[in-house]
SEDO-145330 format. One record per residue (C-alpha): residue number from 1; residue in one letter; x, y negated, z negated. Coordinates in pm, whole numbers. Each point is the difference from the previous one (the first is absolute). Example, Ala and Ser with C-alpha at 12.3 -4.5 7.8 and 13.67 -1.06 7.14 Angstrom:
BEGIN
1	A	1230	450	-780
2	S	137	-344	66
end
This chain:
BEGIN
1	X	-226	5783	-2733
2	X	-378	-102	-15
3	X	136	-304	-274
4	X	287	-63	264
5	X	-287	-44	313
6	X	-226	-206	-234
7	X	314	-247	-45
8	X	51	-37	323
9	X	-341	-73	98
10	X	-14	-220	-276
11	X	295	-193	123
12	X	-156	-12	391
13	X	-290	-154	-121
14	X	139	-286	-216
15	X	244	-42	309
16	X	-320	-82	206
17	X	-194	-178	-248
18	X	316	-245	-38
19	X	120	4	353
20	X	-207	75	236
21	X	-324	-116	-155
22	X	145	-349	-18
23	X	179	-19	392
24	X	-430	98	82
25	X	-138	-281	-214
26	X	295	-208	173
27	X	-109	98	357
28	X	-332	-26	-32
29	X	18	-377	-141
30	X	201	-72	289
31	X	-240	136	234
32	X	-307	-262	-154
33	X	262	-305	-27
34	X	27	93	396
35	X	-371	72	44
36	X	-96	-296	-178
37	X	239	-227	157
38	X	-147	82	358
39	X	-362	25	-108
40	X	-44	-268	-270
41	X	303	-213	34
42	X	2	-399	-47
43	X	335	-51	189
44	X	-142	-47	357
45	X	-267	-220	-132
46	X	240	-195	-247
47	X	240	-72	329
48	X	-247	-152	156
49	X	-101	-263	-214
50	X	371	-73	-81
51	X	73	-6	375
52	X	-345	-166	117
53	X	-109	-184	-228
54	X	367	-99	-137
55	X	245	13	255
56	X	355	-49	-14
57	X	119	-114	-341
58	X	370	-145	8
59	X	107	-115	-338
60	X	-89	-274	-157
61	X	-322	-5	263
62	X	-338	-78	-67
63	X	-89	345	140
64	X	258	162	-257
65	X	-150	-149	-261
66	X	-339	133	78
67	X	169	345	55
68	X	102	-41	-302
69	X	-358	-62	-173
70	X	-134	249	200
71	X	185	274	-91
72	X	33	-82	-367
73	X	-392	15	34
74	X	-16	302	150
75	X	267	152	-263
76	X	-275	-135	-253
77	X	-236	186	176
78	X	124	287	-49
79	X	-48	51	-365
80	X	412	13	-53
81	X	99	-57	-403
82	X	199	-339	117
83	X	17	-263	334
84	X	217	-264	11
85	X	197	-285	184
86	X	397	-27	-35
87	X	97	-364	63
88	X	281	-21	299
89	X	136	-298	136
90	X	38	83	389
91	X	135	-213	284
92	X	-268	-191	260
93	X	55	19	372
94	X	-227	-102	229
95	X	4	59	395
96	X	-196	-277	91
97	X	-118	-27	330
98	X	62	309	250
99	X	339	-29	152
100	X	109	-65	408
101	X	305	144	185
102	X	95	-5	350
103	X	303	93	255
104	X	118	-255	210
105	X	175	172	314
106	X	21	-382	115
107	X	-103	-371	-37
108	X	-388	39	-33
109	X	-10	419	67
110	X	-127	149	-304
111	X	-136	348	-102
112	X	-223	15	-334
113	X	145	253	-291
114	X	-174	104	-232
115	X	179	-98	-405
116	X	-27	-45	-284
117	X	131	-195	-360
118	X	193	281	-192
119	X	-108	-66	-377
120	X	192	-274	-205
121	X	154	-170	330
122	X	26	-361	61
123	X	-223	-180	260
124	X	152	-116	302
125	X	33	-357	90
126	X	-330	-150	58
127	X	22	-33	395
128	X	133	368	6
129	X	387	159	62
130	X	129	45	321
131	X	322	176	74
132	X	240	208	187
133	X	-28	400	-133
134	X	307	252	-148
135	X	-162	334	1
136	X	145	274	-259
137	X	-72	339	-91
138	X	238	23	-326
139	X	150	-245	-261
140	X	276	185	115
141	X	-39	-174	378
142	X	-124	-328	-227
143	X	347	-40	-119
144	X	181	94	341
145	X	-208	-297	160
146	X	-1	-245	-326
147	X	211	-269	207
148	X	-271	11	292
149	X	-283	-36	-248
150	X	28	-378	-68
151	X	-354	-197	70
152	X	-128	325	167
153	X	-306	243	-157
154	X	116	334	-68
155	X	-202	290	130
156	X	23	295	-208
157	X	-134	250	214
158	X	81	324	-177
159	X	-303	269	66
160	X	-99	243	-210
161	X	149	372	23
162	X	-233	221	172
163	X	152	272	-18
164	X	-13	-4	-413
165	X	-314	219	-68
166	X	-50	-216	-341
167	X	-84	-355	101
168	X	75	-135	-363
169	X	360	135	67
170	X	4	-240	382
171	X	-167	-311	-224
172	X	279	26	-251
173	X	290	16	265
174	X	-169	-307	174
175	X	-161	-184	-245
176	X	323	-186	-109
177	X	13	-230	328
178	X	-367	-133	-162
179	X	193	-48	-343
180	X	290	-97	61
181	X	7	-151	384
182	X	-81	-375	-43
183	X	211	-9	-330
184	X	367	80	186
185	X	-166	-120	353
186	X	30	-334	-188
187	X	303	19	-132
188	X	164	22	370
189	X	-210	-350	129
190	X	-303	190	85
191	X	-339	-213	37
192	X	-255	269	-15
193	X	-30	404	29
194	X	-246	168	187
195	X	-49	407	-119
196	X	-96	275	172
197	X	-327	171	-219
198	X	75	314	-163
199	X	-275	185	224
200	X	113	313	149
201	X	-278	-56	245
202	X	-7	-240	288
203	X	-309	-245	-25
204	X	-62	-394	-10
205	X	-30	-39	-439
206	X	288	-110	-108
207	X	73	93	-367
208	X	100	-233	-304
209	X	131	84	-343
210	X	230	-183	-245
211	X	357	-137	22
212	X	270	-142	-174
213	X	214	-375	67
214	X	197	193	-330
215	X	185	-291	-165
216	X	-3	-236	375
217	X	-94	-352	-116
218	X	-319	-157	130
219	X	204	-190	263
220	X	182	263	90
221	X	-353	219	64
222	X	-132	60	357
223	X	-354	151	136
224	X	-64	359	13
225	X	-225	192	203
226	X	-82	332	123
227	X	-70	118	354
228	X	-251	270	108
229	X	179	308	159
230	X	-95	-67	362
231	X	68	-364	-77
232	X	352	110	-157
233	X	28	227	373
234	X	-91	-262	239
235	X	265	-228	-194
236	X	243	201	61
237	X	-17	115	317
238	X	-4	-355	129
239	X	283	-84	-213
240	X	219	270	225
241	X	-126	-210	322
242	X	40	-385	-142
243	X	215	-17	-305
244	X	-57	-376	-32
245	X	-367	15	-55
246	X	-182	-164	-245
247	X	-249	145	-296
248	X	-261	-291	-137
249	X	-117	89	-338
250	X	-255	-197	-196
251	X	-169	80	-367
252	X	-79	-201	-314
253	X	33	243	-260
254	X	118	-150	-367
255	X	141	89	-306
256	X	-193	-156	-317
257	X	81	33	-356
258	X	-130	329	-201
259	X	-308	70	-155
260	X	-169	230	-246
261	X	-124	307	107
262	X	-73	326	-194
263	X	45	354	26
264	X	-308	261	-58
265	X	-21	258	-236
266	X	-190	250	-114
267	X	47	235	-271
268	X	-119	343	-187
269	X	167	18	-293
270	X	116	426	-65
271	X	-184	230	-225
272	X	333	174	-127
273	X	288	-154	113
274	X	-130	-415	17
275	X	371	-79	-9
276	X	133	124	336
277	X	-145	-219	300
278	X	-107	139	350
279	X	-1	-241	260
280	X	-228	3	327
281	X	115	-289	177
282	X	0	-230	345
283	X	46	-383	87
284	X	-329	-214	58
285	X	161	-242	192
286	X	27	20	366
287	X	135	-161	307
288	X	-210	-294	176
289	X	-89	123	385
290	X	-188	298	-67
291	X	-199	89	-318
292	X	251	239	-128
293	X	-180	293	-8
294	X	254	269	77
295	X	236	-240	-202
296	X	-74	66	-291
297	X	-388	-15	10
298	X	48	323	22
299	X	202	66	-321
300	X	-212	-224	-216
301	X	-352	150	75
302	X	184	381	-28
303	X	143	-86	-373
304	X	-338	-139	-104
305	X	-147	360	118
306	X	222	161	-255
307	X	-187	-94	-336
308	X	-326	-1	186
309	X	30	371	187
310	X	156	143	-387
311	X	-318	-149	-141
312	X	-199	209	239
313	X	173	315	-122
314	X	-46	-55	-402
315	X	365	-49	9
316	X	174	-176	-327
317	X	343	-83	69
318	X	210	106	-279
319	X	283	-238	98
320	X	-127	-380	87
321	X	-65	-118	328
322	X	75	-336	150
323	X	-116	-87	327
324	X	190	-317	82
325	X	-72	-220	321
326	X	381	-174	17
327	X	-55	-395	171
328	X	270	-174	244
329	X	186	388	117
330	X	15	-143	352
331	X	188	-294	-58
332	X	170	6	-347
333	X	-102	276	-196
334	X	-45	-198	-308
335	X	-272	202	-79
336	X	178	278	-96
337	X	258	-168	-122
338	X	-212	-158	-269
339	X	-161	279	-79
340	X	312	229	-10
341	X	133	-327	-236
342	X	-288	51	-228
343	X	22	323	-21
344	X	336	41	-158
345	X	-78	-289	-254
346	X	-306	204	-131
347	X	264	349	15
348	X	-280	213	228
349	X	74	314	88
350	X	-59	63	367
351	X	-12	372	75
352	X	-125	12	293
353	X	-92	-268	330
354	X	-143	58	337
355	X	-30	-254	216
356	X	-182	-11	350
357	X	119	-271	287
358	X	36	248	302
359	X	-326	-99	170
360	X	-321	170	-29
361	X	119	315	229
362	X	-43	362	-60
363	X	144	124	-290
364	X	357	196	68
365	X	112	5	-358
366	X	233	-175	-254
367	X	380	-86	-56
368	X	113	13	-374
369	X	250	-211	-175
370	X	96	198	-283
371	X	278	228	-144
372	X	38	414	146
373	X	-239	132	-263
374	X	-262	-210	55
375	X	-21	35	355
376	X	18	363	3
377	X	-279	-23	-224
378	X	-202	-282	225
379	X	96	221	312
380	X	-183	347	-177
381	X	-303	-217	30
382	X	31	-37	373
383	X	-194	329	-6
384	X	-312	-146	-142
385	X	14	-222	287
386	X	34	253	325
387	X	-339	51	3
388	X	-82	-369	104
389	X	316	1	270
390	X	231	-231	-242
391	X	322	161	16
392	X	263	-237	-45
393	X	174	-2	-391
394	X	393	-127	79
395	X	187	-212	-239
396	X	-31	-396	120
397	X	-29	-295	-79
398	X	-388	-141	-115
399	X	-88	-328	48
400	X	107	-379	0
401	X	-181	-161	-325
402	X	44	371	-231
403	X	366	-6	100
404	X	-8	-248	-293
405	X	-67	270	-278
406	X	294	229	143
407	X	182	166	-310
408	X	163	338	-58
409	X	-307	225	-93
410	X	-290	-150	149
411	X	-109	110	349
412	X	-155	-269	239
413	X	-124	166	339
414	X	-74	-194	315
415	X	-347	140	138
416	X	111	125	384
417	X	-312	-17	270
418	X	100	86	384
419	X	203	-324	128
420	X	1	10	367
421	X	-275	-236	43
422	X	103	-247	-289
423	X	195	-252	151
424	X	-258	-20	277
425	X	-186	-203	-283
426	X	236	-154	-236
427	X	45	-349	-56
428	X	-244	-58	310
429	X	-305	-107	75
430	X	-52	347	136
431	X	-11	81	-386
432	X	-419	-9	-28
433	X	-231	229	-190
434	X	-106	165	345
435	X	313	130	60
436	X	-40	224	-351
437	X	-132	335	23
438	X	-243	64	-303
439	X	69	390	-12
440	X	370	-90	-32
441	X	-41	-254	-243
442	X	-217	206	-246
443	X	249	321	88
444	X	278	-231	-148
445	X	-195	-125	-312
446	X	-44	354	-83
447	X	336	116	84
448	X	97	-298	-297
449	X	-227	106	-213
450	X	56	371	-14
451	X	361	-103	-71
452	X	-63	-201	-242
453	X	-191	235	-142
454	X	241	286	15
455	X	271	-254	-148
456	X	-285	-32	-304
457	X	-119	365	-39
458	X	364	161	15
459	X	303	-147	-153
460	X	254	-148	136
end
């Protein structure tokens, strides 16, 4: 009986020296990556020279390419085994001067709107475009009307859902009129669009972002712009009163041939396991109007926290870590299309990739893109996580420039801060480093970090 007892005690106490012991060590790391990240963090302070001192960096910019020697710099800094610069050939745009619009109810009655060039449109003709306005809410409505579209502009004046509690979900059921709208506008006689920003919230910024002419030839091409939401409001509303009004748009902007840029990245190479890569990842590049701090200033300062906050705690990665600062995701992703491309030549083995271009928000959690088992074993960690109010673990999707990696047993998770706010900011000049929170920015880096860490301690 007494041998019996002595087994079983023997038996409890290897079970806690091999499970418990370690989930402790695990916690308690967590807890300094946290502490450390709100005490002695760099993030705040890094956003703020890449914001202030940089600005907004649209590809193949002269402020992306000192992004891009900053951060390599500060990588250096940083004591990792390797820094480097992936050429990437990426497409120039330039906005040129600031654009004009107005409303003409009639001959010499105008109202001001504020608009502006969507990225990779055509100017318009130098003395401006004037013209008569078909507004639509769907490409749906775009076809119905395509015989009354003939030397008009079309308004695409589709609003974001309010009543969809994730924003990202109302961007993607909008965000095709931005794509897509001047491409088929075009193809009906259209001489410009005019679309509504993808702003839930009612304000005088109107937002810009890429889109596509597809395969239209350059003659075939017309001016694109985007309209703030009270702009896109007033439009319409004296469009119900005076359907023959007039909409004067004027802008400048030009497509020029590409030119070299680089991606960033930084690397520290794995102690057991060198062999299988784990990515920390966001896009340098940025829009023009703001200084893209929520987007994705944000992201980049929050993946270069990850080597430096594991540094703080003694920790060795056993797998290697890449942080990699992907150029040109706003307007062509060939950043991670080159890198993804480079990848596969060399045969790398990405594990694991986390990427972070959400804004700088408080942390709500992750979404995983990865097979059953490995997100039941992703969502057991959610536990580690309760403590600093990040609750959300659901399968997803992750992020535009890892999407690249995708294969059947790697898991690529999209990091997931609170999004109510976001498109308040994006693609505006509303997007500024004082409209960043420094507690939530440091709570994200070490949300990524612990992750990251969990994805290195445990295995997946």
């Amino acid at each position: 009986m007494l041998q019996n007892k002595s087994i079983y005690l023997f038996t409890f106490f290897l079970f806690i020296s091999k499970i418990l012991l370690p989930q402790s060590e695990v916690e308690k790391n967590i807890q300094i990556l946290f502490k450390k990240s709100l005490t002695e963090g760099k993030s705040y302070e890094w956003l703020d020279h890449l914001s202030n001192k940089i600005g907004g960096r649209l590809s193949g910019s002269l402020n992306s390419q000192r992004a891009i020697e900053w951060s390599k710099n500060e990588l250096e800094n940083l004591g990792l085994d390797k820094v480097y610069l992936q050429p990437v050939m990426v497409p120039k745009w330039i906005r040129g001067t600031f654009e004009y619009a107005n409303i003409e109810t009639s001959p010499g009655n105008t109202i001001n709107v504020p608009v502006c060039a969507l990225g990779g449109s055509i100017s318009t003709p130098l003395g401006g475009l004037r013209a008569n306005v078909i507004e639509v809410k769907t490409f749906d409505e775009l076809f119905e009307k395509k015989n009354e579209i003939e030397g008009k502009i079309v308004f695409f004046n589709r609003a974001m859902r309010a009543d969809l509690v994730n924003t990202f979900e109302a961007y993607s059921e909008a965000v095709n009129q931005r794509l897509q709208g001047a491409e088929i506008a075009a193809r009906f006689g259209a001489v410009g669009v005019v679309v509504r920003s993808l702003n839930l919230k009612l304000d005088d910024q109107p937002h810009t972002g890429t889109m596509s002419y597809g395969n239209l030839p350059l003659s075939k091409r017309i001016p694109a712009a985007s309209i703030s939401t009270n702009g896109a409001e007033l439009l319409s509303s004296m469009l119900s009163l005076n359907k023959n009004l007039k909409f004067y748009l004027k802008q400048n902007c030009k497509n020029l041939p590409d030119v070299k840029s680089y991606n960033v990245i930084g690397e520290i190479k794995g102690i057991e396991f060198p062999n299988e890569i784990m990515i920390v990842g966001a896009h340098l590049d940025s829009w023009d109007l703001g200084d893209g701090a929520h987007d994705d200033g944000a992201g980049v300062v929050q993946s270069m926290e990850v080597p430096r906050l594991l540094k703080k705690i003694n920790y060795k990665p056993k797998r290697t870590l890449r942080i990699v600062l992907f150029i040109n995701e706003e307007n062509g992703q060939r950043g991670a299309i080159k890198y993804s491309q480079e990848s596969k030549i060399k045969n790398e083995n990405h594990v694991f990739a986390i990427e972070s271009d959400a804004g700088g928000f408080t942390p709500k959690g992750f979404s995983v893109d990865s097979n059953d088992d490995k997100f039941k074993i992703i969502s057991n960690w959610s536990k580690y996580f309760k403590p600093y109010f990040v609750h959300y673990f659901e399968k997803g999707g992750s992020g535009a420039d890892i999407s690249y990696l995708k294969n059947e047993e790697n898991v690529l998770v999209g990091f997931r801060p609170d999004s109510q706010r976001y498109f308040d900011y994006h693609h505006s000049e509303n997007d500024v480093f004082s409209s960043v929170n420094k507690r939530e920015l440091e709570l994200g880096a070490a949300s990524i970090v612990s992750l990251i860490y969990l994805v290195d301690y445990f295995k997946l």
